[in-house]
One Martini backbone bead per residue (centre of mass of N, CA, C, O) as a GRO file, in nm:
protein
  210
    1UNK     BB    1   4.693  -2.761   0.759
    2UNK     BB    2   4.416  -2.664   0.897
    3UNK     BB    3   4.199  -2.333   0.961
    4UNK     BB    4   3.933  -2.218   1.064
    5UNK     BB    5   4.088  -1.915   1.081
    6UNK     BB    6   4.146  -1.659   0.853
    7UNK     BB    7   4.392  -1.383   0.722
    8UNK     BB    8   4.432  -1.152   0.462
    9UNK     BB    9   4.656  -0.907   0.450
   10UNK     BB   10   4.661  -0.634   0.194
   11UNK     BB   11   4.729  -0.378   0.036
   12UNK     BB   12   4.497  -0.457  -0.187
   13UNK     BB   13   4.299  -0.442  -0.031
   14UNK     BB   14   3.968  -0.409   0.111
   15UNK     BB   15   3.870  -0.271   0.347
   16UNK     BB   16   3.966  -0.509   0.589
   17UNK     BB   17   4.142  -0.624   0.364
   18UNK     BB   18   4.359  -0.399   0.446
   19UNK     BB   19   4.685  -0.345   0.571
   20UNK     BB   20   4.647  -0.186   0.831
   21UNK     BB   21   4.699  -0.097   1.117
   22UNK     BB   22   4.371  -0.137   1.243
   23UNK     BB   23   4.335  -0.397   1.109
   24UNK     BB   24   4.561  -0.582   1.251
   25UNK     BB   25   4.466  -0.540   1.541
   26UNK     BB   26   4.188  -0.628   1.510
   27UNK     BB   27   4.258  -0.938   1.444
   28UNK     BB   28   4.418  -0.999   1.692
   29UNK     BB   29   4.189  -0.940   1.906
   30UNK     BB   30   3.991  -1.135   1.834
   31UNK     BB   31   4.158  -1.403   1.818
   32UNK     BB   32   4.243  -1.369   2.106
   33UNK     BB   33   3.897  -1.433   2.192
   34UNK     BB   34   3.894  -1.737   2.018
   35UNK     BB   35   4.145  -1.868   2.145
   36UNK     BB   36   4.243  -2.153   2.283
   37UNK     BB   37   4.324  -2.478   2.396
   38UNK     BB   38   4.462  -2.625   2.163
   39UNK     BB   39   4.565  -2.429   1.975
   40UNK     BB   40   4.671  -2.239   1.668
   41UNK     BB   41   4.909  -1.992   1.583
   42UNK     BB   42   4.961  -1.770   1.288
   43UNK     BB   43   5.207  -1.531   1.197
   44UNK     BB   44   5.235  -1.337   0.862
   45UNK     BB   45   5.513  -1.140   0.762
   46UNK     BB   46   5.551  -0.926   0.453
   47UNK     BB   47   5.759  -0.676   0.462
   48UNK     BB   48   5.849  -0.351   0.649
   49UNK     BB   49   6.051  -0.260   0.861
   50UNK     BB   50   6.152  -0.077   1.170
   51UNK     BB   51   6.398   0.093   1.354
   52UNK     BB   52   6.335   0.355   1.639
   53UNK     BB   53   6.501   0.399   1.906
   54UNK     BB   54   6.460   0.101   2.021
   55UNK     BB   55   6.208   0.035   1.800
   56UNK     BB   56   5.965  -0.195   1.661
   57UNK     BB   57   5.824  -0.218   1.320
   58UNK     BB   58   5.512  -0.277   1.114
   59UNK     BB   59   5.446  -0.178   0.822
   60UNK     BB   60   5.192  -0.056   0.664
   61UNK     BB   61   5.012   0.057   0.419
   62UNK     BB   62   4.932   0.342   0.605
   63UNK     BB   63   5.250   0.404   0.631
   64UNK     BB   64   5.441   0.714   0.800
   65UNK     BB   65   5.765   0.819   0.772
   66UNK     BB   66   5.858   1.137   0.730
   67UNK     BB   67   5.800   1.098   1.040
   68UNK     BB   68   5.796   1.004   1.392
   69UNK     BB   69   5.472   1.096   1.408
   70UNK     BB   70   5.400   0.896   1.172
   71UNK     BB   71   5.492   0.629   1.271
   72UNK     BB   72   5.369   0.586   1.552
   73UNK     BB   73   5.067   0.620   1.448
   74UNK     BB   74   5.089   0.395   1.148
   75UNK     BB   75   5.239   0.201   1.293
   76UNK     BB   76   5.320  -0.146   1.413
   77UNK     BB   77   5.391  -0.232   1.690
   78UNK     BB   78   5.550  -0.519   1.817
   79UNK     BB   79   5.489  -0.461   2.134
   80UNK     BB   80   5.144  -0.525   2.055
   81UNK     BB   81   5.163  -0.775   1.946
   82UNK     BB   82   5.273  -0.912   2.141
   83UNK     BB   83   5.089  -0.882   2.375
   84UNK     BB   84   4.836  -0.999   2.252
   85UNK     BB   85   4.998  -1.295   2.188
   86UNK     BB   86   5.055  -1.384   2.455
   87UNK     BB   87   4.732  -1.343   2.575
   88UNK     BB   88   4.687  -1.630   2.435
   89UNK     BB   89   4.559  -1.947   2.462
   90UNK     BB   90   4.756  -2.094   2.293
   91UNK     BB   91   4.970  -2.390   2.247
   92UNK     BB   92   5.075  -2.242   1.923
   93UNK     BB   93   5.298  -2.053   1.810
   94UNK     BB   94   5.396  -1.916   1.517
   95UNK     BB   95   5.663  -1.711   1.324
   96UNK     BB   96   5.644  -1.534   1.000
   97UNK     BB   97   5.956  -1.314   0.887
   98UNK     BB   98   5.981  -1.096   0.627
   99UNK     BB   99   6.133  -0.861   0.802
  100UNK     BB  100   6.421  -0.639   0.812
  101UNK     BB  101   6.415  -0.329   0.699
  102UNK     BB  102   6.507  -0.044   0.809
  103UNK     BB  103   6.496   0.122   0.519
  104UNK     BB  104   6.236   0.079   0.314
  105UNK     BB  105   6.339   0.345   0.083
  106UNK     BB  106   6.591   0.148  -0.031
  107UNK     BB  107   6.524  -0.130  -0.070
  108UNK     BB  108   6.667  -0.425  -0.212
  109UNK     BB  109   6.932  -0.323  -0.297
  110UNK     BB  110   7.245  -0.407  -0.307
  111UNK     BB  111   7.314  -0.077  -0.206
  112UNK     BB  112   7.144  -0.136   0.066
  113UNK     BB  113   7.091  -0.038   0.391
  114UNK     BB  114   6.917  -0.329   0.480
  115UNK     BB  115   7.006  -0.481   0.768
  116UNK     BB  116   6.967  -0.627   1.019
  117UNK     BB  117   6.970  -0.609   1.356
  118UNK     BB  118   6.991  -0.694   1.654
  119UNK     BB  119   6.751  -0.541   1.776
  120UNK     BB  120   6.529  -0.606   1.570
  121UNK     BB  121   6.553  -0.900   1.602
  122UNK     BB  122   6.479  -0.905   1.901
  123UNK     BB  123   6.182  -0.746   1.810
  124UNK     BB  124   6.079  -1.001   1.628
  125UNK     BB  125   6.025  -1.151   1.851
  126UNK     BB  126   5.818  -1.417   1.979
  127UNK     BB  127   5.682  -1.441   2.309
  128UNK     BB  128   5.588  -1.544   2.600
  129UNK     BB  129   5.477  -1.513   2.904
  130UNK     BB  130   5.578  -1.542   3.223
  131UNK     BB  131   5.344  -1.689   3.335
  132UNK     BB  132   5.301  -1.914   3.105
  133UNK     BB  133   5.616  -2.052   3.112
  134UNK     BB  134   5.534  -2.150   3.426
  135UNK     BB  135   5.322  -2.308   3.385
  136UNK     BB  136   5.088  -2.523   3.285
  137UNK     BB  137   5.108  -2.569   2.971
  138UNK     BB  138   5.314  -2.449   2.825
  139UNK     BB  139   5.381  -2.299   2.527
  140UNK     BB  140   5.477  -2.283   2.186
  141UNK     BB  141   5.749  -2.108   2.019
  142UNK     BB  142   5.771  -2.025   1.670
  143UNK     BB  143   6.061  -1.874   1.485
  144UNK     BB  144   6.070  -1.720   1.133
  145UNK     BB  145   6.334  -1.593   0.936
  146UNK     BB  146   6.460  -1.474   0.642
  147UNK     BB  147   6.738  -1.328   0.805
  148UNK     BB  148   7.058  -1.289   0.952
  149UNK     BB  149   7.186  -1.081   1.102
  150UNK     BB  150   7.367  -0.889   0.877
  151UNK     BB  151   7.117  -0.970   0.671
  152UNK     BB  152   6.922  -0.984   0.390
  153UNK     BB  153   6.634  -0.966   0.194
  154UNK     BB  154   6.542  -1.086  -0.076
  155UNK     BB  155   6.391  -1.075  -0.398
  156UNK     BB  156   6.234  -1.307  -0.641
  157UNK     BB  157   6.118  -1.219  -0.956
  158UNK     BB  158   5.976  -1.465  -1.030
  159UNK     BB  159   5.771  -1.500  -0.787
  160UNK     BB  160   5.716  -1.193  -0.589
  161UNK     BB  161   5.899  -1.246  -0.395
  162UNK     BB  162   6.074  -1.368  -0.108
  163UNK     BB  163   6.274  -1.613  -0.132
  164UNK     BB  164   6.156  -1.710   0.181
  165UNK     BB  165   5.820  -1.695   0.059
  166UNK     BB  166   5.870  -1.893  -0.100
  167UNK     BB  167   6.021  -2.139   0.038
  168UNK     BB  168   5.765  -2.196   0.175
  169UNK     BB  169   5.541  -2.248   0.003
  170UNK     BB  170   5.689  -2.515  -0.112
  171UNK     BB  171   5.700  -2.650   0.145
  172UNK     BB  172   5.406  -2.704   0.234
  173UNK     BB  173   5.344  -2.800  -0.065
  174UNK     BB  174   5.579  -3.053   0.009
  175UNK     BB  175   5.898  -2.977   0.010
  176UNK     BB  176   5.901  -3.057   0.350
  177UNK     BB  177   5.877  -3.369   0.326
  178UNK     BB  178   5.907  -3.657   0.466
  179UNK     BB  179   5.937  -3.969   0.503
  180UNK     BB  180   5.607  -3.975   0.557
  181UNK     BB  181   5.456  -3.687   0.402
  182UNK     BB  182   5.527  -3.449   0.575
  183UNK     BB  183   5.511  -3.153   0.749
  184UNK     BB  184   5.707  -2.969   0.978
  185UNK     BB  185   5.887  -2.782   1.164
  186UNK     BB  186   6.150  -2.956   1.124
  187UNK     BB  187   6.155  -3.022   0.828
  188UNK     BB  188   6.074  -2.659   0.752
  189UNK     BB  189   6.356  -2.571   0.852
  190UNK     BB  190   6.547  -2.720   0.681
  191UNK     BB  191   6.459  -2.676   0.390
  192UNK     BB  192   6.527  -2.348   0.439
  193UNK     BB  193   6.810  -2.400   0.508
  194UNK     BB  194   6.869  -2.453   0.203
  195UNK     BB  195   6.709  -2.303  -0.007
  196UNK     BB  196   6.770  -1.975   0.061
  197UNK     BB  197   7.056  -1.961   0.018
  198UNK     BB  198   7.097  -2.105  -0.255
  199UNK     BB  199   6.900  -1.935  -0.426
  200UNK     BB  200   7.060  -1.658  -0.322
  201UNK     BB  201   7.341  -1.744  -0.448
  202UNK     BB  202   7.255  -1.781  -0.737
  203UNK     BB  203   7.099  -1.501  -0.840
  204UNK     BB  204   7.281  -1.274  -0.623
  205UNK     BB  205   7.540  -1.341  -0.473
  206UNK     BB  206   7.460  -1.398  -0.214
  207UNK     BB  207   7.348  -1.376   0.184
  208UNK     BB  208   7.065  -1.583   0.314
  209UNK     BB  209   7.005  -1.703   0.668
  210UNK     BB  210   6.735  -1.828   0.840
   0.00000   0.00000   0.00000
């Protein structure tokens, strides 16, 4: 798929392309107000997640977990992120999602406590708003996860990437091509669900199940 308007924030980007949290929403309100009916819109998150109070959150570059009071300032609210994207008029919205750890601090070792929670899990799925689902010509809307609430997402070093965005990455590039040389959503799904297990269990010895 080829897409008009692409935006790449990443740590170590420059001014406006460093995945700041005010750059992550100023790029999505942007989007919002950019995308009409028949786009689509993907957003692909792979980096720290965390879970407060029964609030879920999306460490950016400069989030500040020291504190409560760091964390809201810094940190990118989950629920302004669905709002923002509900209210979009895009026809299919995708989500990928490599984002698990309530704990950041502890990264991703073997001994470290940090699975996906169930809250945490409901709180990073993106929905349609009740409006969008009543109405004529509903959105589509597809999540995509690294792994399965009570299980880690592991990286990859051979890669530098988290397993699951390995396995995303050959996918699109070929590796989830159906039998007419398509990548689908379906197709896409599956090639996941077979890679990202068995990679996870020959190199870690775990399980990871997107």
């Amino acid at each position: 798929a080829k897409f008009d308007t692409v935006y790449v924030l990443t740590e170590q980007g420059q001014g406006r392309e460093q995945a700041r949290s005010t750059y992550i929403l100023e790029r999505l309100d942007q989007l919002a107000k950019e995308i009409g009916p028949g786009d689509t819109f993907l957003f692909y998150f792979a980096g720290h997640g965390m879970e407060k109070e029964g609030q879920t959150y999306l460490l950016a570059a400069d989030a500040d977990i020291a504190t409560e009071r760091g964390l809201k300032h810094t940190a990118v609210p989950m629920a302004e992120i669905k709002q923002i994207i509900a209210g979009m008029k895009a026809s299919c919205v995708v989500c990928f999602m490599d984002a698990c750890r309530n704990d950041p601090t502890s990264g991703r070792a073997a001994g470290a406590d940090n699975k996906l929670s169930p809250t945490m899990a409901r709180g990073l799925v993106l929905r349609a708003n009740e409006k969008s689902r009543k109405g004529p010509g509903a959105p589509l809307y597809v999540n995509f996860f690294a792994c399965s609430p009570g299980e880690r997402s592991w990286d990859d070093a051979a890669s530098k990437h988290g397993f699951f965005t390995s396995a995303v990455l050959k996918g699109l590039d070929g590796g989830a091509a159906d039998s007419q040389g398509r990548v689908t959503l379906s197709s896409l799904e599956s090639y996941l669900a077979k890679q990202v297990p068995a990679a996870v269990d020959r190199v870690m010895g775990a399980k990871q199940i997107p």
